[in-house]
VONU-704746 format. One record per residue (C-alpha): x, y, z; residue number from 0; residue in three letters. Coordinates in Angstrom, 3 decimals. Layout:
<atom u="X" v="Y" w="Z" num="NUM" residuo="ala"/>
...
//
This chain:
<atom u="35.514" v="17.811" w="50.305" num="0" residuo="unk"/>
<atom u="32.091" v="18.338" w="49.180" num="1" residuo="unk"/>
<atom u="30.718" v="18.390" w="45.313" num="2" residuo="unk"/>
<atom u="33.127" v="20.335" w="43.354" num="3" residuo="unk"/>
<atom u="31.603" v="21.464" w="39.501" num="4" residuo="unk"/>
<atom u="33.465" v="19.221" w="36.575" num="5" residuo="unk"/>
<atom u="31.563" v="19.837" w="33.903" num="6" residuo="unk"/>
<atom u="28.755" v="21.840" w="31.860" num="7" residuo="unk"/>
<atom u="27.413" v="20.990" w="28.263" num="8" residuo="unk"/>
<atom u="24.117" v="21.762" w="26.483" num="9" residuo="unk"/>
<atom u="22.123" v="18.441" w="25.748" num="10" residuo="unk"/>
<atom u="18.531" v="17.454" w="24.983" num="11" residuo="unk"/>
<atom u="17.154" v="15.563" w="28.574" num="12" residuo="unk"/>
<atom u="15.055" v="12.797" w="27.478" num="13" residuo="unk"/>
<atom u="12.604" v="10.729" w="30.005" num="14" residuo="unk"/>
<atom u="11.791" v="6.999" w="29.288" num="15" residuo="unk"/>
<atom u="7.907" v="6.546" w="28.640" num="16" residuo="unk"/>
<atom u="6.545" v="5.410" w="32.029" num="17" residuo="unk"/>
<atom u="3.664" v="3.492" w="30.237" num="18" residuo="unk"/>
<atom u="5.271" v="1.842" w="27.677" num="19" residuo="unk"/>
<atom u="9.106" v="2.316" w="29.144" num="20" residuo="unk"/>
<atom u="10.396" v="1.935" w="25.709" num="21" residuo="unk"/>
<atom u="9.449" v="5.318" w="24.076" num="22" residuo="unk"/>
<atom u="11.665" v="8.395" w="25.306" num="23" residuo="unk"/>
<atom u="9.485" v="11.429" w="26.045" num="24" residuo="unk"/>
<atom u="11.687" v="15.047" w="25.325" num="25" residuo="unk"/>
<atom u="11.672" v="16.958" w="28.412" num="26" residuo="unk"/>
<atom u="11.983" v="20.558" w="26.555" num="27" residuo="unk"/>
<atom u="11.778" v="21.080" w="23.112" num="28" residuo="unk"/>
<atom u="15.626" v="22.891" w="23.027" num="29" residuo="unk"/>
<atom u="18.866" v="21.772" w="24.601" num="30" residuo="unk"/>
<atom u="19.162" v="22.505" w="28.066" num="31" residuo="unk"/>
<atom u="22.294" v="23.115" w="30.595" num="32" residuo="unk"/>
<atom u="23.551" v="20.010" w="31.944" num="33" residuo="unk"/>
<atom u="26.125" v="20.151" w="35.170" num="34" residuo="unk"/>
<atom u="28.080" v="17.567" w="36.758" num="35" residuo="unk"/>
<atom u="29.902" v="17.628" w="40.174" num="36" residuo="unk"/>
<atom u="31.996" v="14.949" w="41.697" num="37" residuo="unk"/>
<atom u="31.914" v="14.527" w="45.583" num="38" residuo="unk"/>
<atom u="35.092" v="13.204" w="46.486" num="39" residuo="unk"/>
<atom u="33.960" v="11.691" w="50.145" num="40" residuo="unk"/>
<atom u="31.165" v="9.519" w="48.537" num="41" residuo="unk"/>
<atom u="32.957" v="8.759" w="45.246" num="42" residuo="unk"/>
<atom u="29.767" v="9.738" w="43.061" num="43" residuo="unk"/>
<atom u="28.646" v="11.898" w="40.951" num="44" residuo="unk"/>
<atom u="25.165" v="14.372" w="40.183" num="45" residuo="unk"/>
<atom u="23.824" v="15.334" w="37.350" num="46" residuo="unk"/>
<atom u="21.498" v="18.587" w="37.750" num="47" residuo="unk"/>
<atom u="19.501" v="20.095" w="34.873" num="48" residuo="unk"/>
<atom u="17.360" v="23.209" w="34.849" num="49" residuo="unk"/>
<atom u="14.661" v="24.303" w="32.499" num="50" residuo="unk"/>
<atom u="13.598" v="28.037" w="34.012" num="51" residuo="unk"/>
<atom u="12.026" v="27.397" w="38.085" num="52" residuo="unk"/>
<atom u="11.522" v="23.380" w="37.198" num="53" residuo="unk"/>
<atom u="14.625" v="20.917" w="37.699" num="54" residuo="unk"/>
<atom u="14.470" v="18.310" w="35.287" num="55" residuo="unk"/>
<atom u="17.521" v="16.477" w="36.471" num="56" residuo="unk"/>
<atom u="18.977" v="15.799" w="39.747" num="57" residuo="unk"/>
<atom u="20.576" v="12.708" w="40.022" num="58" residuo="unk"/>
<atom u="22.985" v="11.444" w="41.998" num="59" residuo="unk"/>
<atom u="25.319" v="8.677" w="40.138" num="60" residuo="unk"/>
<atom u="26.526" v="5.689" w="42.108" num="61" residuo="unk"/>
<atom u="28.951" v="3.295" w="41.706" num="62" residuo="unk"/>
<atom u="26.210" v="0.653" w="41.226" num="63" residuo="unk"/>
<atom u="24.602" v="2.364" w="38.487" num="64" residuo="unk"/>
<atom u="25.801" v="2.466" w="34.410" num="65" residuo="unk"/>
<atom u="25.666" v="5.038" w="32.300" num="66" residuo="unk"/>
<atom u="25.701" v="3.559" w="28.877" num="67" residuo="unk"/>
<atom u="26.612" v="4.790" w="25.351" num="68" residuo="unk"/>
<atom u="23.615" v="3.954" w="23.309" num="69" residuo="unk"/>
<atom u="25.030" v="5.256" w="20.284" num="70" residuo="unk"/>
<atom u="27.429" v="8.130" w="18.880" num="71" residuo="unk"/>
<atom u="25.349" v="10.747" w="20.455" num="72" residuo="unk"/>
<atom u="23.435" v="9.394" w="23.049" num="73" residuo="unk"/>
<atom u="23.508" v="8.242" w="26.601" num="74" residuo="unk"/>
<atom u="21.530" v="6.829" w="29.296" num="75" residuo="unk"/>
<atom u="21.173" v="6.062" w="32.762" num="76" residuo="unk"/>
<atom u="18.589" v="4.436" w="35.522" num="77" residuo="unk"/>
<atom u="17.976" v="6.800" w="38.752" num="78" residuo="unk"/>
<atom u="16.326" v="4.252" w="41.196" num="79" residuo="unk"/>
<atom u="15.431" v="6.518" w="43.392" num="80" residuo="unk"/>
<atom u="13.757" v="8.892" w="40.475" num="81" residuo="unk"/>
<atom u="12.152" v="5.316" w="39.299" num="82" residuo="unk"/>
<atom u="12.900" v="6.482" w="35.595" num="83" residuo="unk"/>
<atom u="15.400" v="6.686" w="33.038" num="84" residuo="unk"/>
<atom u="17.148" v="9.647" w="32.055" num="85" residuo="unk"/>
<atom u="18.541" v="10.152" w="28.378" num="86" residuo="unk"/>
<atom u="20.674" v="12.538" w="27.242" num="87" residuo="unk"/>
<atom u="21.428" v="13.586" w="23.106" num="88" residuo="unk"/>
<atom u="24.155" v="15.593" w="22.848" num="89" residuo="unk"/>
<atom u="24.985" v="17.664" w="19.432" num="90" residuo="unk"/>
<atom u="28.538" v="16.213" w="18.873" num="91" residuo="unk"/>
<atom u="30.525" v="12.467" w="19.964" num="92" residuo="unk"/>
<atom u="32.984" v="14.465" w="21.413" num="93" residuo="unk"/>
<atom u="30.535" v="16.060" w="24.135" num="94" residuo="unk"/>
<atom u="29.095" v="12.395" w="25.097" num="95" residuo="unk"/>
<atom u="32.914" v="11.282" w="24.626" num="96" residuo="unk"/>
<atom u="33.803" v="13.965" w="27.724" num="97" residuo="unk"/>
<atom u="30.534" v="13.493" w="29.466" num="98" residuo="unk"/>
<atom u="31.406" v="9.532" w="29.511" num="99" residuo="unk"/>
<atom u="35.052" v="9.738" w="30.931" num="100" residuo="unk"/>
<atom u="33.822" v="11.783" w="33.835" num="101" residuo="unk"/>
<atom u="30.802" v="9.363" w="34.794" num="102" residuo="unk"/>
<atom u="32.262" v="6.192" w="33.019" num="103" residuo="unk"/>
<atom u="34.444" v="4.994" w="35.828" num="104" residuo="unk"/>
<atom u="31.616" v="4.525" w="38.384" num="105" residuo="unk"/>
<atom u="29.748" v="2.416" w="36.170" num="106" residuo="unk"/>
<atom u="30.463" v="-1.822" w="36.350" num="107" residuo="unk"/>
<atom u="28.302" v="-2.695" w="33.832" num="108" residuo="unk"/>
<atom u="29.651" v="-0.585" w="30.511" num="109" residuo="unk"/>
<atom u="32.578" v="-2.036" w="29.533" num="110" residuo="unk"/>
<atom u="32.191" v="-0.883" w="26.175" num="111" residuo="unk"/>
<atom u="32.451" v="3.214" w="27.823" num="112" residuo="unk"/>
<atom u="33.967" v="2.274" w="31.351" num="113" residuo="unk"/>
<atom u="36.634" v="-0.442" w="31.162" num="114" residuo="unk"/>
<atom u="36.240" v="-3.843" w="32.638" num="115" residuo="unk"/>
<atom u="37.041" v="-4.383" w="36.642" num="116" residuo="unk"/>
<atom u="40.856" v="-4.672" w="36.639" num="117" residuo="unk"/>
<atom u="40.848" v="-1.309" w="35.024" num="118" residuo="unk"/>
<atom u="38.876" v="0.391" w="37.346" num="119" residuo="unk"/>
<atom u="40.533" v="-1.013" w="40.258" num="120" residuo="unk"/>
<atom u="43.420" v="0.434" w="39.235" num="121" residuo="unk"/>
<atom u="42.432" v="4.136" w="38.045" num="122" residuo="unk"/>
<atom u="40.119" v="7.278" w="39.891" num="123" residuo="unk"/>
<atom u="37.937" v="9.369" w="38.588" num="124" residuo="unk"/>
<atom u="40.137" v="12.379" w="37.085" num="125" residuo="unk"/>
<atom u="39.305" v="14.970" w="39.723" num="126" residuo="unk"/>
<atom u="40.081" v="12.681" w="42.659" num="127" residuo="unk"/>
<atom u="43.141" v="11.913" w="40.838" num="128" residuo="unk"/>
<atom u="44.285" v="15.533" w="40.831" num="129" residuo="unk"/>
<atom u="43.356" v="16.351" w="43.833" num="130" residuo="unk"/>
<atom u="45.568" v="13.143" w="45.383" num="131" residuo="unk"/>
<atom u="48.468" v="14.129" w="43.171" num="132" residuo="unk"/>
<atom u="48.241" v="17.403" w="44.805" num="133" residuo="unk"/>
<atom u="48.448" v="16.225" w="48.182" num="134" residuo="unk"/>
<atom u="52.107" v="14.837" w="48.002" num="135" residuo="unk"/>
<atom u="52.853" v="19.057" w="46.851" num="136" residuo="unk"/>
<atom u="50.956" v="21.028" w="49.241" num="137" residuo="unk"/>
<atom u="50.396" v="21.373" w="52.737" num="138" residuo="unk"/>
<atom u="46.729" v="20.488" w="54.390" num="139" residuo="unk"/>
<atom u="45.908" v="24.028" w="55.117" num="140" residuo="unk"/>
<atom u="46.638" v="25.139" w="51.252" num="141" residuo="unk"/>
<atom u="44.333" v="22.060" w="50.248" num="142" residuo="unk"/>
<atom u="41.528" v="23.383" w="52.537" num="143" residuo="unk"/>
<atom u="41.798" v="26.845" w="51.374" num="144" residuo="unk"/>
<atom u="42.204" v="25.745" w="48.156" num="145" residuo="unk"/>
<atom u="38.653" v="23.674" w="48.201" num="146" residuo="unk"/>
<atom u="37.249" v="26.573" w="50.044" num="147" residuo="unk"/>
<atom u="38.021" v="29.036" w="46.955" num="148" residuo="unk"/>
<atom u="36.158" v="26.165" w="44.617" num="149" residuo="unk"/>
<atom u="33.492" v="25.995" w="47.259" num="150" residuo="unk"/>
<atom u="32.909" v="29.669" w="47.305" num="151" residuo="unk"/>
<atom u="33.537" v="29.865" w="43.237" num="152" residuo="unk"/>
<atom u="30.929" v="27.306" w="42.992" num="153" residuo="unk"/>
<atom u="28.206" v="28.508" w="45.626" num="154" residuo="unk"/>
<atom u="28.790" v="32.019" w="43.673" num="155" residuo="unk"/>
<atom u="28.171" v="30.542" w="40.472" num="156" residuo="unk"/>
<atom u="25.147" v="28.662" w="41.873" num="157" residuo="unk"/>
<atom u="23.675" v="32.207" w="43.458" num="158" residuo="unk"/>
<atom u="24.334" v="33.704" w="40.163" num="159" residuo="unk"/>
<atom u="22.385" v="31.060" w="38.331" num="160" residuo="unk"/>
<atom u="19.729" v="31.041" w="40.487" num="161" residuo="unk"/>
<atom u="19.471" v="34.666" w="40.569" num="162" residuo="unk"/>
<atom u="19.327" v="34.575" w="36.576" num="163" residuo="unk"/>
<atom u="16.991" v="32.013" w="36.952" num="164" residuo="unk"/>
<atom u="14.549" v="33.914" w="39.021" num="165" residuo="unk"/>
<atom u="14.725" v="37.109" w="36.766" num="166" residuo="unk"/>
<atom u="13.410" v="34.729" w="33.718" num="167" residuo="unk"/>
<atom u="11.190" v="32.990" w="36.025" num="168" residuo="unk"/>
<atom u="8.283" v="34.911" w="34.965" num="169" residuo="unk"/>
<atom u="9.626" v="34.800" w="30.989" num="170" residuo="unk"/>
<atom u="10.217" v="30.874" w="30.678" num="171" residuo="unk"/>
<atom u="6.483" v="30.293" w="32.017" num="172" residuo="unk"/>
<atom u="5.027" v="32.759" w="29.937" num="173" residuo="unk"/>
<atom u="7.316" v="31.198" w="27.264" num="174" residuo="unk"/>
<atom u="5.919" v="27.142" w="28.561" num="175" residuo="unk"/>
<atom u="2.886" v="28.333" w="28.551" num="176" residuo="unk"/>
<atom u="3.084" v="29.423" w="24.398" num="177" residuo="unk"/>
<atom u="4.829" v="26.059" w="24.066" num="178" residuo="unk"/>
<atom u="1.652" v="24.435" w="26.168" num="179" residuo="unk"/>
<atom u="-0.911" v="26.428" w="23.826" num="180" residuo="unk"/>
<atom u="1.663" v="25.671" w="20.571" num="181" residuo="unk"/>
<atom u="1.628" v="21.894" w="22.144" num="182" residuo="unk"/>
<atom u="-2.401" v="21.566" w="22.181" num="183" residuo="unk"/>
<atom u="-2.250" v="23.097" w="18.659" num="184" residuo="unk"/>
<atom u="-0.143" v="20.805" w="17.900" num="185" residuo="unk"/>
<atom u="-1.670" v="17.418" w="19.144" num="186" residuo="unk"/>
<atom u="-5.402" v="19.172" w="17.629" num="187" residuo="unk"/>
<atom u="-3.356" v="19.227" w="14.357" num="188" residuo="unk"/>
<atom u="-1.670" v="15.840" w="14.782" num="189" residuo="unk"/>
<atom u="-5.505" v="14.066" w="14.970" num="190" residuo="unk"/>
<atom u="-6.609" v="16.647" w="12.250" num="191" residuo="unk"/>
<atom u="-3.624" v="15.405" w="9.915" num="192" residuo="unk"/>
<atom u="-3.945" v="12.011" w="11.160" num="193" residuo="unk"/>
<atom u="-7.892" v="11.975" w="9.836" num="194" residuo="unk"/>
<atom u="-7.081" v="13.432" w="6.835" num="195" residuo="unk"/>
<atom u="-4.456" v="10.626" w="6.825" num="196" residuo="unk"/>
<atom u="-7.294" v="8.608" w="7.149" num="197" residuo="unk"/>
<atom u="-9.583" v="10.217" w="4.508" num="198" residuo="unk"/>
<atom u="-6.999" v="10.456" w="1.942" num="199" residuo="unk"/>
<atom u="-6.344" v="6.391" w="2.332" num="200" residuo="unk"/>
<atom u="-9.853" v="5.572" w="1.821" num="201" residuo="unk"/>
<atom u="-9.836" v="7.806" w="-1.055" num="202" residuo="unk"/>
<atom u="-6.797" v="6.296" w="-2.545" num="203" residuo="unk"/>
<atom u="-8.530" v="2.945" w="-2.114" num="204" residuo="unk"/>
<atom u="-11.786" v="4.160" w="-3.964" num="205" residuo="unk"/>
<atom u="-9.628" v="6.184" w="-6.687" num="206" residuo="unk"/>
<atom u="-8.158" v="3.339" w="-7.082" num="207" residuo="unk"/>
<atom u="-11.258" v="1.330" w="-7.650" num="208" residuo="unk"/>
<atom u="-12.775" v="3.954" w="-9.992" num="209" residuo="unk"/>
<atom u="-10.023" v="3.671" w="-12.117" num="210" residuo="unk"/>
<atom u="-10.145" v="0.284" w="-12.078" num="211" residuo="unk"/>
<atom u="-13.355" v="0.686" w="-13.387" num="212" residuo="unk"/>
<atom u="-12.787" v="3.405" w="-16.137" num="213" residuo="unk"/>
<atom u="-10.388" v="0.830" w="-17.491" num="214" residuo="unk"/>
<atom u="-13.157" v="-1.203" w="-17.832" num="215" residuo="unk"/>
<atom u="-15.717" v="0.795" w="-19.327" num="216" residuo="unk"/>
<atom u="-12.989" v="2.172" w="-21.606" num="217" residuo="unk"/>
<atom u="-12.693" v="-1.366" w="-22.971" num="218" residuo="unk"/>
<atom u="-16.341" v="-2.023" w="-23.537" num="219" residuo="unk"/>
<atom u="-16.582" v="1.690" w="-24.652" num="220" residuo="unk"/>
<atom u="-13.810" v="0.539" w="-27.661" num="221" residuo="unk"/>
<atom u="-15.472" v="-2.651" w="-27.786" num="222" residuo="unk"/>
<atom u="-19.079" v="-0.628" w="-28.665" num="223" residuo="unk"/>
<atom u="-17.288" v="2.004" w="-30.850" num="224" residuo="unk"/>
<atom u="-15.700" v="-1.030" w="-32.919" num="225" residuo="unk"/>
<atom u="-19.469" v="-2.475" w="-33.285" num="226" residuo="unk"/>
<atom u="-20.906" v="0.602" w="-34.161" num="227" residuo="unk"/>
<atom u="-18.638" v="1.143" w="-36.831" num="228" residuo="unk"/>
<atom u="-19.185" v="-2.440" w="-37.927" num="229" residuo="unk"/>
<atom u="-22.518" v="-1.221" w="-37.778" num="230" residuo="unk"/>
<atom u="-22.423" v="1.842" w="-40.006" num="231" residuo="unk"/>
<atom u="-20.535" v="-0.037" w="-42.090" num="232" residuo="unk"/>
<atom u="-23.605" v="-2.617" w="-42.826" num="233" residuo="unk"/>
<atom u="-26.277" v="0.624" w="-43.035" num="234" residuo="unk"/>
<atom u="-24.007" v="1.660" w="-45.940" num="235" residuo="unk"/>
<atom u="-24.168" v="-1.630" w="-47.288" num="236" residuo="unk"/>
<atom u="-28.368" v="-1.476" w="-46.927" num="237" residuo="unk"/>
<atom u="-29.283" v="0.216" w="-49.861" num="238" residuo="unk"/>
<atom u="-27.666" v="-2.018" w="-52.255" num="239" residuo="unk"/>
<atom u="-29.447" v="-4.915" w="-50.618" num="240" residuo="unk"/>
<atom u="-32.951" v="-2.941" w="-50.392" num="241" residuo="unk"/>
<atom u="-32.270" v="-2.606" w="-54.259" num="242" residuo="unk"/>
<atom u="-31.532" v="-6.142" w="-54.448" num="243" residuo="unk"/>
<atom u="-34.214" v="-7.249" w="-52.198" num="244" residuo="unk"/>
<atom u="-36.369" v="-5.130" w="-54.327" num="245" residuo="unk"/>
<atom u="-35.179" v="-6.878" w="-57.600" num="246" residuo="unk"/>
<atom u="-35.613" v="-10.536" w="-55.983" num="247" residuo="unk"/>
<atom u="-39.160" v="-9.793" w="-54.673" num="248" residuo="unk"/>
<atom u="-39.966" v="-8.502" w="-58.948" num="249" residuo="unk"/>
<atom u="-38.234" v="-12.127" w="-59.881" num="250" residuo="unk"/>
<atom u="-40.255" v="-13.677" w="-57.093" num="251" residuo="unk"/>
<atom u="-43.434" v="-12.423" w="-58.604" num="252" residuo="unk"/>
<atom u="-42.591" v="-13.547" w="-62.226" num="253" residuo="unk"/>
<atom u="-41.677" v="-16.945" w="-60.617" num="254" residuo="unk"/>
<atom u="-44.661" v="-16.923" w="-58.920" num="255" residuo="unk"/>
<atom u="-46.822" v="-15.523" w="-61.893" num="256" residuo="unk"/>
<atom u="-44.457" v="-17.510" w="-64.232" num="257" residuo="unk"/>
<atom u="-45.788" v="-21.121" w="-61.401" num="258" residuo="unk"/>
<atom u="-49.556" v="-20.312" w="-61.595" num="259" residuo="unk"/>
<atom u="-49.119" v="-20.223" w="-65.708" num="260" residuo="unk"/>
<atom u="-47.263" v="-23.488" w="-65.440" num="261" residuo="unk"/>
<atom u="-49.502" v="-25.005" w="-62.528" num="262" residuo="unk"/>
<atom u="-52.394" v="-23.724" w="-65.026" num="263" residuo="unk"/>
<atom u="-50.389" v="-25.334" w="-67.834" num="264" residuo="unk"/>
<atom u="-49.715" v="-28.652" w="-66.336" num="265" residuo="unk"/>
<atom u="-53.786" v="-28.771" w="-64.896" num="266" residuo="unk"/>
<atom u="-54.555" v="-28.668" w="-68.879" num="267" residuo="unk"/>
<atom u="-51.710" v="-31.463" w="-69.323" num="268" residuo="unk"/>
<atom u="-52.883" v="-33.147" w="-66.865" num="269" residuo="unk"/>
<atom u="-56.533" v="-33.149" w="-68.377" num="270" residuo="unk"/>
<atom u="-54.919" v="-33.755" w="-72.017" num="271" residuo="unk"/>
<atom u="-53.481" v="-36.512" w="-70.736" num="272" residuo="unk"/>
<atom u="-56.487" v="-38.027" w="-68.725" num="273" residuo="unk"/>
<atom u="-58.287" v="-37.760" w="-71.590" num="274" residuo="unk"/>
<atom u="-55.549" v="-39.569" w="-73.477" num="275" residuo="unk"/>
<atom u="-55.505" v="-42.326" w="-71.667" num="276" residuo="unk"/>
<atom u="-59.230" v="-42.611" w="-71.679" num="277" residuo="unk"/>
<atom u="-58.914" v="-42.147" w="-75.381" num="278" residuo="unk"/>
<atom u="-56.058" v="-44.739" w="-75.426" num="279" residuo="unk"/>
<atom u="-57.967" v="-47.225" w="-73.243" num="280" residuo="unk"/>
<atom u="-60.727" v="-46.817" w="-75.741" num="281" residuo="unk"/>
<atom u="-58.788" v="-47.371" w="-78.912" num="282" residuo="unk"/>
<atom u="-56.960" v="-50.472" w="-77.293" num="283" residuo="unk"/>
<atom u="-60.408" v="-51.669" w="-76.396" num="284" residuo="unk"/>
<atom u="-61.774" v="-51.127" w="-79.956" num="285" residuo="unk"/>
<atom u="-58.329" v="-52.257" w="-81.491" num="286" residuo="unk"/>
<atom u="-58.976" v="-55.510" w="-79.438" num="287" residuo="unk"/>
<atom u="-62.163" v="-55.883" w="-80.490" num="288" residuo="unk"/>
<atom u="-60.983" v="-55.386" w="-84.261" num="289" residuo="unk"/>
<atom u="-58.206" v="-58.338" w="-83.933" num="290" residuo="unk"/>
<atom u="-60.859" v="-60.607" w="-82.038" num="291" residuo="unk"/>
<atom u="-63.090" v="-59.926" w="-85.877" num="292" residuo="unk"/>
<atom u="-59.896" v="-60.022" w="-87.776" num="293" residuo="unk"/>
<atom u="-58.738" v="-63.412" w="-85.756" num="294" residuo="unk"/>
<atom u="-62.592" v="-64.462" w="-86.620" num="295" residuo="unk"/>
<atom u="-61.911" v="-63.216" w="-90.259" num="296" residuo="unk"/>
<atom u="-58.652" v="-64.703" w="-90.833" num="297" residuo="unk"/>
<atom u="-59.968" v="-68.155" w="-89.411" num="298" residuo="unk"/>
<atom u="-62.713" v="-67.853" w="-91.967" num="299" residuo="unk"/>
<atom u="-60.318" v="-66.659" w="-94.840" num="300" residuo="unk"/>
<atom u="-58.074" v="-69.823" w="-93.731" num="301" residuo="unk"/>
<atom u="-61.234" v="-72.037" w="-93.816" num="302" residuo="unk"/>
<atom u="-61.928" v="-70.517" w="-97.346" num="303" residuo="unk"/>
<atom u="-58.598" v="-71.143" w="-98.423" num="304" residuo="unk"/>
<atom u="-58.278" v="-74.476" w="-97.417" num="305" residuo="unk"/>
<atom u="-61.540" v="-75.227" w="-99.042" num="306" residuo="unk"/>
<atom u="-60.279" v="-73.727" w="-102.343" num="307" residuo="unk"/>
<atom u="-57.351" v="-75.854" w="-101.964" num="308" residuo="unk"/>
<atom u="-59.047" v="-78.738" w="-101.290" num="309" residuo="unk"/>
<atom u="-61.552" v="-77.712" w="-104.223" num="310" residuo="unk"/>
<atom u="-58.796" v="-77.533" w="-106.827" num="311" residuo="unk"/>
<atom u="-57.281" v="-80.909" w="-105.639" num="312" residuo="unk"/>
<atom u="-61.182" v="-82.233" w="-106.169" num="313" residuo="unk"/>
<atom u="-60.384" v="-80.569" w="-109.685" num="314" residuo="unk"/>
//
C-alpha cells in the first residue's frame, strides 16, 4: 500500500537541548507545515516538516515509540534513530487532539492519549480501518486503482510542494539569513541588556546604600539644626548675662574694695586690741601690786585697830 497523506497542520517544531536535554530549542521562529502519512504494510507512521530547502522533521513513528501529551497544546516524541526529541506546540487542543488520535494508537506507553493494551488490541489506526472496511465492498482491482489515484494525488502534491519549495528557495535563505543577522543582533543585545542588568543591580544596591545614608545624615542634620537653635537661643540670652556679669564684676570690686577697708579695719583692731591686752596685762599687774600694798595696809590698819582696842580696854 505504501504511505498514504492523513494529515497536515501548522505547528511550532521544537528540538530538545542536546547539552542540557531538558531545554527545547525552536527550530524556526513561525509555525511550520507539519504532514503525516500512515503506511499500511509497516503499521507506522512519518512525520515530515519543511522549513524552505532544510527538512526539519522526518520521522518515522513506530509502534515502540510514544508520543505523549505534555500538556493542552503540546506534544512530544523520541526519534532513536534522529538521537533527539522532537516537540511540537500547536495553536489550539483540538489540533494536538487530531494529531494524537492519528499517532496515539502506535504508542504503548501513553495511556493517558493512547488507551491501555486491551484497547489497542482491539482497534486500528483509522485509515487502516477504512481501508479494511472497504475491502468486504470492492473488488481487488478497484482497491489497487483506488490506492493508485491516492498515490498519484499524493506524488502530485509532493511535486507541487517541492516545486513551490524550490521557487522560494532563494527567498527563505535570503529571509534565514535576515533572521541569522536579526539573531546575532539579538544575542549582542541579549549580553548588552543582560550587563545593563548587571549595572542597574549594582546600582540599586549602592542607591540603596546612599539612601541609607541620607537618612542618616538627615538625622544628625535635624539633630545639628535642633542644637543650633538651642544655640541661638543662648546668644540671645548673652547680653543679659554680659550685663549681669558686668554688674557682678562692679559688686566684686566693692567687695573687694569694701575687704581691703575691713582687712585694713580689723589690722587696726587687731593692734587696738594687742595693745589692750598689753594695757590690760599692765593694769592687772599694777592692780596686783596695789592689793599686795592694800593687803599690807589693811594688815597694818587691823594691827592698829586691834591696838586701839586693846588700848581702850587698858583704859
Amino acid at each position: 500500500m505504501g504511505e498514504q497523506p492523513i494529515f497536515t497542520s501548522k505547528a511550532h517544531v521544537f528540538q530538545i537541548d542536546p547539552t542540557t536535554k531538558r531545554n527545547w530549542l525552536p527550530a524556526s521562529k513561525h509555525p511550520l507545515t507539519v504532514s503525516y502519512f500512515y503506511d499500511g504494510s509497516r503499521n507506522s507512521y512519518r512525520i515530515i516538516s519543511v522549513d524552505g530547502t532544510k527538512v526539519i522533521i522526518n520521522s518515522t513513528v513506530t509502534p515502540n515509540m510514544t508520543f505523549t501529551k505534555t500538556s493542552q497544546k503540546f506534544g512530544q516524541w523520541a526519534d532513536s534513530r534522529a538521537n533527539t526529541v522532537f516537540g511540537l506546540g500547536f495553536p489550539s487542543e483540538q489540533q494536538l487532539s487530531k494529531e494524537s488520535s492519528q499517532e496515539a494508537p502506535t504508542s504503548p506507553q501513553a495511556s493517558s492519549v493512547n488507551g491501555t493494551e486491551d484497547e489497542k488490541g482491539r482497534r486500528s489506526p483509522p485509515i487502516e480501518s477504512l481501508l479494511k472496511s472497504n475491502n468486504h465492498r470492492i473488488n481487488p482491482v478497484k482497491k489497487w486503482e483506488q490506492e493508485l489515484r491516492t498515490l498519484g494525488e499524493s506524488n502530485a502534491r509532493l511535486t507541487a510542494a517541492l516545486q513551490e519549495s524550490a521557487g522560494t528557495a532563494e527567498h527563505w535563505r535570503n529571509r534565514l539569513q535576515v533572521c541569522k543577522e536579526e539573531g546575532d543582533r539579538l544575542r549582542e543585545r541579549i549580553v548588552e541588556l543582560e550587563a545593563q542588568s548587571l549595572d542597574i543591580s549594582k546600582e540599586r544596591e549602592q542607591n540603596s546604600r546612599l539612601s541609607q545614608t541620607v537618612r542618616l545624615l538627615e538625622a544628625e542634620i535635624s539633630e545639628k539644626e535642633q542644637e543650633l537653635e538651642r544655640l541661638r537661643e543662648e546668644v540671645r540670652v548673652i547680653p543679659g548675662l554680659l550685663e549681669q556679669c558686668e554688674g557682678l564684676q562692679q559688686q566684686l570690686q566693692s567687695a573687694e574694695n569694701s575687704n581691703a577697708e575691713l582687712e585694713s579695719r580689723s589690722k587696726t583692731l587687731k593692734c587696738n586690741v594687742e595693745e589692750s591686752r598689753q594695757k590690760y596685762g599692765n593694769l592687772v599687774k599694777e592692780l596686783t601690786t596695789f592689793l599686795g600694798i592694800l593687803d599690807g595696809k589693811i594688815d597694818e590698819l587691823h594691827g592698829f585697830r586691834q591696838g586701839l582696842a586693846k588700848l581702850g580696854m587698858d583704859n
